[in-house]
C-alpha positions as a printed NumPy array, in Angstrom:
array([[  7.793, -11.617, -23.278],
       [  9.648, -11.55 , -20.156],
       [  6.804,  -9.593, -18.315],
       [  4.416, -12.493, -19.596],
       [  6.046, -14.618, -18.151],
       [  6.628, -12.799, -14.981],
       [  2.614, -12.398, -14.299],
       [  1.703, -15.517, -14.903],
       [  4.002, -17.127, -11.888],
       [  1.797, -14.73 ,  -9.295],
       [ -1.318, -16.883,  -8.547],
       [ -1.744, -14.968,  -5.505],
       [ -0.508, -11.1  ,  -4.445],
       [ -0.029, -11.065,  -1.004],
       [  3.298,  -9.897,   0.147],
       [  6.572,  -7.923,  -0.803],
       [  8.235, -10.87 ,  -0.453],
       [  6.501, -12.027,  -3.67 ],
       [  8.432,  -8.99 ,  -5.337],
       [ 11.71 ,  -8.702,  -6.832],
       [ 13.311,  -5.766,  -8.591],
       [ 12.576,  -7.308, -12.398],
       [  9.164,  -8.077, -11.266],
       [  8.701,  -4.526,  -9.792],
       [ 10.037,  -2.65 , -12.275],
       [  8.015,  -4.85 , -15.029],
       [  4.446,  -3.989, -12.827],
       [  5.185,  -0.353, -12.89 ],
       [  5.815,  -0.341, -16.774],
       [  2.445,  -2.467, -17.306],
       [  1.063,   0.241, -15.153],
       [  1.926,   3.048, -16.765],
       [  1.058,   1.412, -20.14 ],
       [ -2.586,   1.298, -18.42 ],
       [ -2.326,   4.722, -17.813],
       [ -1.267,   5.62 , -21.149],
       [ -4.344,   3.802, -22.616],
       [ -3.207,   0.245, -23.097],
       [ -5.891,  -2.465, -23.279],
       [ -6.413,  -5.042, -20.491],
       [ -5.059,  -8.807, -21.135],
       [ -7.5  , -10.799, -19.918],
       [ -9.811, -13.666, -20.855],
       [-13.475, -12.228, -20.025],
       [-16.092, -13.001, -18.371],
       [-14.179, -12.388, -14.967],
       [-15.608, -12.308, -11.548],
       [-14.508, -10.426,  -8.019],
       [-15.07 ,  -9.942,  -4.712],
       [-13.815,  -7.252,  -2.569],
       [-13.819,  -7.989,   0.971],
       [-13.21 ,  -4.817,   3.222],
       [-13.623,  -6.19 ,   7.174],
       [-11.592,  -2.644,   8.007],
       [-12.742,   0.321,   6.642],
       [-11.39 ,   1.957,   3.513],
       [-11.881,   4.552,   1.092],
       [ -8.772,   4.779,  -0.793],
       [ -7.819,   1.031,  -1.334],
       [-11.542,  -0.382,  -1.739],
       [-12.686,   1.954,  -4.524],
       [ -9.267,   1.769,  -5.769],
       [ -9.513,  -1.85 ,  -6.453],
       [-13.204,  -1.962,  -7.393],
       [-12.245,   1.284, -10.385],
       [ -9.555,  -1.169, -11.193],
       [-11.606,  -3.855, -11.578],
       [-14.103,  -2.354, -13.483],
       [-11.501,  -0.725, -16.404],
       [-10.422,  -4.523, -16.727],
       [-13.747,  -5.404, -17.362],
       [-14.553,  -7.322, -14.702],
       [-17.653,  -8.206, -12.801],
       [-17.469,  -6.776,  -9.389],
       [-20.13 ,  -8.719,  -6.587],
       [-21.217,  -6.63 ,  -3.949],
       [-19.73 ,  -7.899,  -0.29 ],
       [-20.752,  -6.389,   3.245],
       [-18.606,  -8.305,   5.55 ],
       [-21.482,  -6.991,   8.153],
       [-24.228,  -8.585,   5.914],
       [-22.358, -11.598,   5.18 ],
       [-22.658, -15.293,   6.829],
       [-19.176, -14.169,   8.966],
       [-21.503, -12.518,  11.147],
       [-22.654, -16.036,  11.771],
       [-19.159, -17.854,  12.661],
       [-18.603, -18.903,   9.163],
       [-14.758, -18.673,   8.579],
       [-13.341, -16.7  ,   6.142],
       [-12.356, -19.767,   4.016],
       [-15.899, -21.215,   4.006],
       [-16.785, -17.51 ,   2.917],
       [-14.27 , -17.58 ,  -0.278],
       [-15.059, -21.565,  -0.526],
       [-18.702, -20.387,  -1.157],
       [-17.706, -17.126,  -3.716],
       [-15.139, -19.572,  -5.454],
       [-18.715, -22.082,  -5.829],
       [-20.913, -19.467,  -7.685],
       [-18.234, -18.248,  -9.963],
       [-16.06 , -15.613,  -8.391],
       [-11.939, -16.098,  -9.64 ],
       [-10.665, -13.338,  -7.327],
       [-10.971, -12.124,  -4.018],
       [ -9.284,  -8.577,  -2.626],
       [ -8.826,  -8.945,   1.185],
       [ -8.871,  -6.103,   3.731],
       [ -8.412,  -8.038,   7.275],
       [ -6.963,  -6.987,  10.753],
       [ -5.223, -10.613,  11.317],
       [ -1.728, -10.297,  10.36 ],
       [ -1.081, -13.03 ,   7.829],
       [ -4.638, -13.849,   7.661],
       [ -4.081, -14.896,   3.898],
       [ -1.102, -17.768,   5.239],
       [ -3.778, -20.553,   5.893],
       [ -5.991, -19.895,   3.011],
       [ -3.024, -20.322,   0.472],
       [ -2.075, -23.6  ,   2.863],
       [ -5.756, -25.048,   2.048],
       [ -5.702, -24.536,  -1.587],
       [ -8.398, -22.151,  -1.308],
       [-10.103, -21.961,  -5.191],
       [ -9.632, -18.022,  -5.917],
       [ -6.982, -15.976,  -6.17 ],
       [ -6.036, -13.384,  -3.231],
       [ -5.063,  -9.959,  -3.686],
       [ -3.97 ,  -8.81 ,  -0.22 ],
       [ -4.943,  -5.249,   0.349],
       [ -3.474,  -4.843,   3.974],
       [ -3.104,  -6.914,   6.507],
       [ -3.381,  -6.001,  10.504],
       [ -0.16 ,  -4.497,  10.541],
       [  2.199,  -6.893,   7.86 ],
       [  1.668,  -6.27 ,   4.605],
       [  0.096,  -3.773,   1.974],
       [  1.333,  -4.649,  -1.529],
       [ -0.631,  -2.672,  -3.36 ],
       [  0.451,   0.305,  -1.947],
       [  3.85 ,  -0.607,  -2.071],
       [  3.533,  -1.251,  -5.744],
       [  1.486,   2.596,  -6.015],
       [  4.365,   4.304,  -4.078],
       [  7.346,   2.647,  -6.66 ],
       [  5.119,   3.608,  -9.476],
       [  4.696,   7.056,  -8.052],
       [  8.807,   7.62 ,  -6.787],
       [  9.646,   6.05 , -10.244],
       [  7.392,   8.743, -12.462],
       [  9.173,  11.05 , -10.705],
       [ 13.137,  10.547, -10.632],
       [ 13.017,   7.742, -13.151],
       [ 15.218,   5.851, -11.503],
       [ 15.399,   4.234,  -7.418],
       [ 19.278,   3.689,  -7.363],
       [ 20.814,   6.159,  -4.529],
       [ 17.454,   7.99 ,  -3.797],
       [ 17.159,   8.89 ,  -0.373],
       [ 13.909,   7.654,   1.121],
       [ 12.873,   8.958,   4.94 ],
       [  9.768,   7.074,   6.148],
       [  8.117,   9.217,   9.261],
       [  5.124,   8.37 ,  11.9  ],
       [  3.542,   5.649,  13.443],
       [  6.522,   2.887,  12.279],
       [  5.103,   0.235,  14.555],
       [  1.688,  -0.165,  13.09 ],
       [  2.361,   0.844,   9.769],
       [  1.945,  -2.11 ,   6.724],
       [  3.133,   0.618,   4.354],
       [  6.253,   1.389,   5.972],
       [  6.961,  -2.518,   6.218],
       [  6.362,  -3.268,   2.569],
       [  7.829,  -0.252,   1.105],
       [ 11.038,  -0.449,   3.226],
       [ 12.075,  -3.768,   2.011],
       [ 11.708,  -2.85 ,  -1.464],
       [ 12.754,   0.573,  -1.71 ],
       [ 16.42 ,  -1.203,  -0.174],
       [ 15.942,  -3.938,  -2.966],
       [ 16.034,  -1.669,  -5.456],
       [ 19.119,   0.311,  -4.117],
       [ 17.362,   3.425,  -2.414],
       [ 18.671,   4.6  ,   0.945],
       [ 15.938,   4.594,   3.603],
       [ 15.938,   6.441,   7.016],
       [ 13.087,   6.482,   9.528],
       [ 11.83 ,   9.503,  11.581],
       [  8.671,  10.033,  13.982],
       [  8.581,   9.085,  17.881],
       [ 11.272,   7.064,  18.956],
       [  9.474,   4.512,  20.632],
       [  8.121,   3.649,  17.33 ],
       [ 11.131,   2.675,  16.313],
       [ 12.675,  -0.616,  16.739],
       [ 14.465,  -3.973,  15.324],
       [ 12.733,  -4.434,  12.522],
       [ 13.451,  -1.078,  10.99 ],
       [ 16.887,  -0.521,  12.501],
       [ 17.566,  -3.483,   9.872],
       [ 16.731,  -1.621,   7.118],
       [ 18.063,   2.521,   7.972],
       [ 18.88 ,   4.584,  11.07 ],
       [ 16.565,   6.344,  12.985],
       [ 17.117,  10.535,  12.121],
       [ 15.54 ,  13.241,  13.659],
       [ 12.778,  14.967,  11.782],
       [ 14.331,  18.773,  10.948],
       [ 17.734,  17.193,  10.107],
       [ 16.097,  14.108,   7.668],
       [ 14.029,  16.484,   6.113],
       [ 16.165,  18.61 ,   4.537],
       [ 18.349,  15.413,   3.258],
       [ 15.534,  13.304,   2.096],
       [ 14.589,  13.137,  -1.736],
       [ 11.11 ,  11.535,  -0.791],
       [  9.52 ,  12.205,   2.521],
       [  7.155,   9.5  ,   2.935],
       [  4.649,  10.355,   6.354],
       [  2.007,   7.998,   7.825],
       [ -0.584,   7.859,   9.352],
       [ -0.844,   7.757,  12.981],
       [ -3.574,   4.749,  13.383],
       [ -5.102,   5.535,  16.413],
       [ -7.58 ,   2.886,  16.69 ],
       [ -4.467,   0.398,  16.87 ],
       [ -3.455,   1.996,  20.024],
       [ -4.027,   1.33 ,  23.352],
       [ -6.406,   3.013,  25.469],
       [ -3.664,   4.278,  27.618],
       [ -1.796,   5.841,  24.345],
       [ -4.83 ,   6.841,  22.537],
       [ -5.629,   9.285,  26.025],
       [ -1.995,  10.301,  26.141],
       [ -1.601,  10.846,  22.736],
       [ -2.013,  14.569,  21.479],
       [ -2.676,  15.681,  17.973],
       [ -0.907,  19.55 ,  18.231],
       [  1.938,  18.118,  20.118],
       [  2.669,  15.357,  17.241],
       [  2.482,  17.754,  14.427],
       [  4.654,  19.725,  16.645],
       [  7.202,  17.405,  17.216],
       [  6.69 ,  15.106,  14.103],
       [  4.476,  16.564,  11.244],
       [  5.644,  18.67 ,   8.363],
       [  4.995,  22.178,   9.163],
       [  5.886,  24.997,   6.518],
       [  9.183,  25.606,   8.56 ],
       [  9.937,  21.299,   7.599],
       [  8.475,  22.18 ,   4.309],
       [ 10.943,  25.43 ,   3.583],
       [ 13.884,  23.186,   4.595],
       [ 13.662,  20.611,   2.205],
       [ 15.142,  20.278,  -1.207],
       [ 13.729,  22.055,  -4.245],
       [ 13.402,  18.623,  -5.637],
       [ 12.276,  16.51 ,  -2.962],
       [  8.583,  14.653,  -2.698],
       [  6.048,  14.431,  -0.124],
       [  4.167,  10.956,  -0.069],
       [  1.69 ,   9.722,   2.213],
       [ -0.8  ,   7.064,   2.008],
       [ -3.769,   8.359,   3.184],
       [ -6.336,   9.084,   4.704],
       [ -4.16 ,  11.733,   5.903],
       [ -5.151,  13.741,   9.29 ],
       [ -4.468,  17.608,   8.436],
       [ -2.987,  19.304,  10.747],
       [ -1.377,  16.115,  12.896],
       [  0.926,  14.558,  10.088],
       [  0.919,  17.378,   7.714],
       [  0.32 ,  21.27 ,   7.928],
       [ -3.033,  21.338,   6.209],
       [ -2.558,  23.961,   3.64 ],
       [  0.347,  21.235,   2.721],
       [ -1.338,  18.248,   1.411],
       [ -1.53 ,  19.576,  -2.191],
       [  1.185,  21.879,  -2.313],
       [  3.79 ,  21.765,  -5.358],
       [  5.86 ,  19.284,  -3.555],
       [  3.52 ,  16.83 ,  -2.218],
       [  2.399,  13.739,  -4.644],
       [ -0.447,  12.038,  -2.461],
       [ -3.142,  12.667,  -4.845],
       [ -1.287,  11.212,  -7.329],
       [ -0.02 ,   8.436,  -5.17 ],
       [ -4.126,   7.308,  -5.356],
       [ -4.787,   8.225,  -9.174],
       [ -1.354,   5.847, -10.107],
       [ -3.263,   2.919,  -7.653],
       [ -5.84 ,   2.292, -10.105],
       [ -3.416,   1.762, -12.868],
       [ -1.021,  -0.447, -10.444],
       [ -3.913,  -2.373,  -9.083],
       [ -5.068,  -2.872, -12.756],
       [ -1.392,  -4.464, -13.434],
       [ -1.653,  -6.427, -10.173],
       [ -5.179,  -8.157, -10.528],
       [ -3.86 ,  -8.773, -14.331],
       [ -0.938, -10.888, -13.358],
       [ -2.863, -12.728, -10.164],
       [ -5.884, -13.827, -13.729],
       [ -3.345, -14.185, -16.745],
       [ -3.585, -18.208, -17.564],
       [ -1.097, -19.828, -15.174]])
């Protein structure tokens, strides 16, 4: 009952801040009672929209397989087909979804916050925020705790070391709040100037080949180029990173026998990760994207249950 209750307070899913630990943990159970096989809770006909105005792979198809094993409806949306392309703003956009019958909208947008004054105008859909500029990306928050949690059971004392591009990274913002909530010990590794006050709040910065080999999860990201500047993107060199920053077989050989390797993807071989390394025995970032359906199922679920 407690979960019940839990789900049906989350009208909208658009931050960690939205997430305790009894909430967390109770997403991750309904989760992996998805993936066992457990039925969907959910008053049908339902109707969603999924609009992507960055591209995605992972997180879009993600969301729409979620969709569809709940049953819903899913209506087509090309942000570079749509009335946007016109000047209509994005909350005359949902305002018009909401008007022929859509109850949910997932929301891919560079604007930071972008989902802030659409709440504020009492827009008529739920919003599933599925990354934001560079704030938030609950659902793969959720995806990595369901993930971690499948595989030590527990988050309590768990060393977490989060590596790469810190500054533009959603992930490493939503996960690093939570992962601390929930009693796990984060560090942060990658290039120093990506480094600052907001993560020196939550762990210290370590260097690479000494957090490694401490680390029960080693969770890399992705260095976003196209959020760079012109000057940084010229500068910036893809052998020297992995040199410097990626998990090479010499990282991997230092690590503990038990340690993970997360990333959330897409994941550039050979700059973040040695390439014959992204599905070795250790790493997890396949699974990290077969456990998002299931968490994305338990998301969209609490956002619809009767409120």
């Amino acid at each position: 009952m407690r979960r019940n209750r839990q789900l049906k307070s989350i009208e909208h899913f658009v931050s960690e801040t939205q997430v305790d630990p009894d909430f967390a943990e109770s997403l991750i159970a309904r989760a992996e009672a998805f993936k066992a096989g457990a039925k969907p809770q959910l008053d049908l006909p339902y109707y969603a929209a999924n609009l992507f105005f960055e591209n995605s792979t992972r997180t879009h198809t993600s969301f729409e397989m979620a969709e569809r094993k709940l049953g819903m409806t899913v209506l087509p949306f090309n942000p570079s087909q749509s009335s946007t392309t016109k000047g209509e703003t994005l909350g005359d956009t949902l305002r018009t979804l909401a008007a022929i019958g859509v109850q949910v909208a997932v929301i891919r947008h560079p604007e930071d916050n972008y989902y802030e004054p659409l709440i504020a105008d009492h827009i008529p859909l739920h919003i599933v925020n599925a990354g934001d500029g560079a704030g938030q990306h609950p659902s793969q928050m959720m995806l990595d705790l369901m993930t971690i949690k499948e595989e030590f059971g527990h988050f309590k004392g768990l060393k977490v070391g989060i590596v790469g591009d810190l500054a533009h990274s959603r992930v490493a913002r939503s996960d690093m709040a939570m992962l601390t909530q929930l009693g796990a010990q984060v560090s942060f590794s990658g290039p120093r100037a990506w480094y600052n006050a907001d993560f020196s709040e939550y762990g210290p910065y370590v260097p690479l080949a000494e957090l490694a080999k401490e680390v029960d999860v080693l969770m890399l990201l992705r260095v976003q180029l196209e959020r760079l500047s012109a000057n940084e993107r010229s500068e910036f060199s893809a052998e020297t990173y992995h040199e410097r920053f990626g998990v090479t077989q010499a990282i991997y050989d230092s690590m503990k026998p038990t340690a993970i390797i997360m990333h959330p993807a897409p994941v550039n071989r050979g700059v973040e990760i040695q390439s014959d390394l992204v599905e070795a025995s250790r790493s997890r970032i396949f699974k990290q994207m077969h456990n998002g359906v299931f968490m994305r199922m338990a998301m969209l679920e609490a956002v619809c249950q009767p409120h």
